[in-house]
Each structure stands twice: as structure tokens, then as C-alpha cells.
C-alpha positions as CSV (number, residue, x, y, z in Angstrom):
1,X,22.3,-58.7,-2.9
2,X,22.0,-55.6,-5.1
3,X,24.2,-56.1,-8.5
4,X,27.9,-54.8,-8.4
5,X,27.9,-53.3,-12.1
6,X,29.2,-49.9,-11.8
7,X,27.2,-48.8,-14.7
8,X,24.2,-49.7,-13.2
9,X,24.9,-48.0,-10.1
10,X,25.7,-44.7,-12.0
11,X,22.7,-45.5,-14.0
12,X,20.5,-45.2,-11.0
13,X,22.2,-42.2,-9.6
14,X,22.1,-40.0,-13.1
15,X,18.3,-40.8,-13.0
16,X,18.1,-39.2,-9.6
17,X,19.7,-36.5,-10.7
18,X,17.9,-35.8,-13.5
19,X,15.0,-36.2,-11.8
20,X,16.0,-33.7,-9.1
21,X,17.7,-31.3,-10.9
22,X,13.5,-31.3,-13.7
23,X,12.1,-30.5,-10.7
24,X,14.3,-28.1,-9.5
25,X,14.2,-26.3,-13.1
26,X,10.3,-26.5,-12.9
27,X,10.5,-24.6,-9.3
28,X,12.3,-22.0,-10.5
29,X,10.6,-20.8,-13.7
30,X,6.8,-21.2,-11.3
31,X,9.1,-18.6,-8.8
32,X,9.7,-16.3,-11.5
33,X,5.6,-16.4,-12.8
34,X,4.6,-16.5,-9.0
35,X,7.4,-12.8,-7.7
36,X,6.2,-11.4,-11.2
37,X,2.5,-11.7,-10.4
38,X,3.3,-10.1,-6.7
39,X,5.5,-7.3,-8.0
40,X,2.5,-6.3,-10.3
41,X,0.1,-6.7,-7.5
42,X,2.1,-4.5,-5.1
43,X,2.7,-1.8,-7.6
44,X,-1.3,-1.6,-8.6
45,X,-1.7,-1.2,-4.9
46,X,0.7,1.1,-4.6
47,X,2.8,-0.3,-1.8
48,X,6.5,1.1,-0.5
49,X,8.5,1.7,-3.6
50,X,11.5,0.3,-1.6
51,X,9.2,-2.8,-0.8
52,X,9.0,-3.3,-4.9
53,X,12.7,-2.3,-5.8
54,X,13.3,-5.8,-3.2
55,X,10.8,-7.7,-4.4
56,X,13.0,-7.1,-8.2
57,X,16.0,-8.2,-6.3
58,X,14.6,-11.2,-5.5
59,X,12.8,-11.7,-9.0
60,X,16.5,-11.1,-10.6
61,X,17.8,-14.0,-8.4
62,X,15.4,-16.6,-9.5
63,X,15.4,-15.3,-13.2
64,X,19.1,-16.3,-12.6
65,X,19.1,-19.6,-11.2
66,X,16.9,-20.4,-14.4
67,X,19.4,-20.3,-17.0
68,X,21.9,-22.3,-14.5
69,X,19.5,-25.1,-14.1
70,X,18.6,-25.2,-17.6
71,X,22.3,-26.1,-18.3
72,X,22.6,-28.6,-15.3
73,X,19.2,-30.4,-16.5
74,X,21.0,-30.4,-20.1
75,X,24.1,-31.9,-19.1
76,X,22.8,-34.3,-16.9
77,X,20.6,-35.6,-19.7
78,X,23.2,-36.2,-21.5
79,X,25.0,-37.9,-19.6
80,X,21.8,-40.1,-18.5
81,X,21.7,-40.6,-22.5
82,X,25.2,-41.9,-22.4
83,X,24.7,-44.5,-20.1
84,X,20.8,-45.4,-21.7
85,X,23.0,-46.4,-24.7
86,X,25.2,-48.7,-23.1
87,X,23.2,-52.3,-24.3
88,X,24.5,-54.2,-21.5
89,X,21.6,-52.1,-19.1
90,X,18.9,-52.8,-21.3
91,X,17.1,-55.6,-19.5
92,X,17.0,-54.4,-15.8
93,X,14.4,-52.7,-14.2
94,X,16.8,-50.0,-13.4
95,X,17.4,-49.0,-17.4
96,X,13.6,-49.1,-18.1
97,X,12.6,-46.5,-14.3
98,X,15.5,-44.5,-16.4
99,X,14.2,-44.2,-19.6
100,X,10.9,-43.3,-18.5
101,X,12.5,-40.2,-16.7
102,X,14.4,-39.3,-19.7
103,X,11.1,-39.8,-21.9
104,X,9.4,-37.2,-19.6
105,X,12.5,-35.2,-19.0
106,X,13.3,-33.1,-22.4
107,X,16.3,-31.1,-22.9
108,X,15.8,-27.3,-23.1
């Protein structure tokens, strides 16, 4: 049966999220590049002004979410951090899948 240490069970669930929320973060700022390469592209071809002025709305929405994610990735890093420094951890598997995410994760 799986260990009953609450730490560890948070331990496991604050790598999740830090994993989710990294690639959620990476989504966005790829969404931004990938409406900002469109918007240019429709306006050399000189599509439907009102078709652009959208396609903006929708690039302002996910320039948004960036800044938002950016302080839920921070914040969940740190509190992955909090628990990576707990020594009791240090031996199970669970600790070392963490620290690998939070070596590949950086804050930004």
C-alpha cells in the first residue's frame, strides 16, 4: 500500500502541478508567436480589416494569460521548493521524479 505521509502526497501533487501549469505557460507564449505570425500574414494579404481587428482580440487574450501563468508557474515552484527541502523526502522515488521537474522547470 502506497505510504500515508502527507508530505509525500503533497509532494506528488505540487510536481503535477508544476508540471501542468510549464506546460501550460509554454502553450501560451507558442499562441502568442503562432496569432502574431497569422495577423502579419493576413494583413500582407490584405484580408477583411474586421477579420484582423479579431484576430488582435484574440492575440490580446493570450498575451494576457501569459503574465498569469508566469505567476502560477512561480508560485507553484516555490512551493514545490518548500517541500524539496523538507529532508524527511529525500530518499523516495517521489522526491527525486520531483526534483528532476523542478531542475527542468525554472522560475521566470
Amino acid at each position: 500500500m502506497a505510504s500515508t505521509n502527507p508530505d509525500l502526497k503533497q509532494l506528488k501533487i505540487r510536481t503535477g502541478v508544476v508540471k501542468r501549469i510549464n506546460k501550460e505557460f509554454a502553450m501560451y507564449k507558442q499562441e502568442v508567436i503562432d496569432h502574431q505570425n497569422k495577423i502579419q500574414k493576413m494583413e500582407d494579404e490584405k484580408k477583411d480589416p474586421y477579420d484582423i481587428s479579431k484576430m488582435k482580440e484574440v492575440l490580446a487574450e493570450s498575451q494576457a494569460m501569459v503574465p498569469d501563468t508566469r505567476n502560477r508557474l512561480n508560485a507553484a515552484i516555490k512551493e514545490l521548493d518548500i517541500l524539496l527541502e523538507k529532508k524527511n523526502l529525500s530518499e523516495t522515488a517521489e522526491y527525486k521524479a520531483a526534483r528532476e521537474v523542478r531542475d527542468l522547470v525554472e522560475i521566470q
